[in-house]
C-alpha positions as CSV (number, residue, x, y, z in Angstrom):
1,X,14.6,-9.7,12.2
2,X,14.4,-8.3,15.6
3,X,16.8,-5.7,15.0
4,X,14.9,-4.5,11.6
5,X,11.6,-4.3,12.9
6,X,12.9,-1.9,16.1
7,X,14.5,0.4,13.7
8,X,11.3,0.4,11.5
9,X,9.2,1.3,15.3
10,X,12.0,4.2,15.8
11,X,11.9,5.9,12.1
12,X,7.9,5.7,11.8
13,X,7.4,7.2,15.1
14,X,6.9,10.8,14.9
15,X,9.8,13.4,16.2
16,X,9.0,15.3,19.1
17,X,10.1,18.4,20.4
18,X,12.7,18.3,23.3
19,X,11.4,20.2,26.1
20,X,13.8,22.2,28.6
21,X,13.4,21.6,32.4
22,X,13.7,25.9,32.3
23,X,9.5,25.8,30.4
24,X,7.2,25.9,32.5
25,X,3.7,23.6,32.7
26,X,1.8,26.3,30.7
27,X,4.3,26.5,28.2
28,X,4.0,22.9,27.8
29,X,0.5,22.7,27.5
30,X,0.0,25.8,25.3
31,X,2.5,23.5,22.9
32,X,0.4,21.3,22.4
33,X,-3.0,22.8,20.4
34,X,-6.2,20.6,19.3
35,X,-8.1,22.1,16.5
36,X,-11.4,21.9,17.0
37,X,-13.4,19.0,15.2
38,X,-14.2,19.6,11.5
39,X,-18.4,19.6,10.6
40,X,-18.7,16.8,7.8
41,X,-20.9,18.1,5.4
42,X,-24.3,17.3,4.3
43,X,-25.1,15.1,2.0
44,X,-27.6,16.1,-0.5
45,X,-30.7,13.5,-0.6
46,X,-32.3,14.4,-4.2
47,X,-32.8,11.6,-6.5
48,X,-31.1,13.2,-9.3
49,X,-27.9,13.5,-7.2
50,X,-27.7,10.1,-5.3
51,X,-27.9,8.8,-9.0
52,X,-25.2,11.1,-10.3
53,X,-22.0,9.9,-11.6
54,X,-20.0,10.3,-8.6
55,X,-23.1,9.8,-6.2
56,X,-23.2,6.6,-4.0
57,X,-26.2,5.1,-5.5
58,X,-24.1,3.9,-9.0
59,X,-21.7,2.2,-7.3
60,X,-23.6,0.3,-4.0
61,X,-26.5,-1.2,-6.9
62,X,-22.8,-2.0,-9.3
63,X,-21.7,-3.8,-6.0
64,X,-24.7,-5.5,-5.7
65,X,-25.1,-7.0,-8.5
66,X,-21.8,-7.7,-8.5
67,X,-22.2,-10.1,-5.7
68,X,-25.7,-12.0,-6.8
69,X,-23.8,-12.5,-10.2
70,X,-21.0,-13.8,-8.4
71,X,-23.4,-16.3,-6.0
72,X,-25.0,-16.9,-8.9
73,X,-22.0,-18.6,-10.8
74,X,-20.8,-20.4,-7.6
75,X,-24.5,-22.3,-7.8
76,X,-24.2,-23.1,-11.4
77,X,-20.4,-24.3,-11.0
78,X,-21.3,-26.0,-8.1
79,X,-24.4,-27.7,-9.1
80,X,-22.9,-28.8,-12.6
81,X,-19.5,-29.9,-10.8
C-alpha cells in the first residue's frame, strides 16, 4: 500500500529540468518566468443579463428554492413520522 501510494507521489509530480553545475545563477532564474496575473473581467450588473440564461441569478434563486423545498419536506416527514 505503501509502495503504491510513493509511486503514485513520483508520477504526479511534475518533471523538472536538470540543471548543469556549468549555468550560471541568472541562467537559472531567467528559467524560470511568471506571467503576470490575468485581469478577471467585469461582470455586467443589468437586470436583463443577471437574469439571462447563463447568468447567475437563474441558478442561485433554482438553489434556493431548492433548499426551502428540501427543509420543507424534512418538517412534514418528520412531523408526520
Amino acid at each position: 500500500m505503501a509502495a503504491s501510494s510513493k509511486m503514485q507521489s513520483i508520477l504526479a509530480s511534475p518533471l523538472t529540468r536538470v540543471v548543469s553545475n556549468r549555468s550560471t545563477r541568472k541562467e537559472q532564474l531567467e528559467s524560470v518566468t511568471t506571467s503576470p496575473p490575468q485581469p478577471t473581467p467585469k461582470v455586467s450588473i443589468n437586470f436583463s443579463d443577471l437574469l439571462a440564461f447563463s447568468g447567475p441569478a437563474p441558478e442561485r434563486i433554482n438553489d434556493r428554492l431548492v433548499m426551502t423545498g428540501f427543509i420543507a419536506a424534512m418538517a412534514v416527514e418528520l412531523s408526520n413520522g
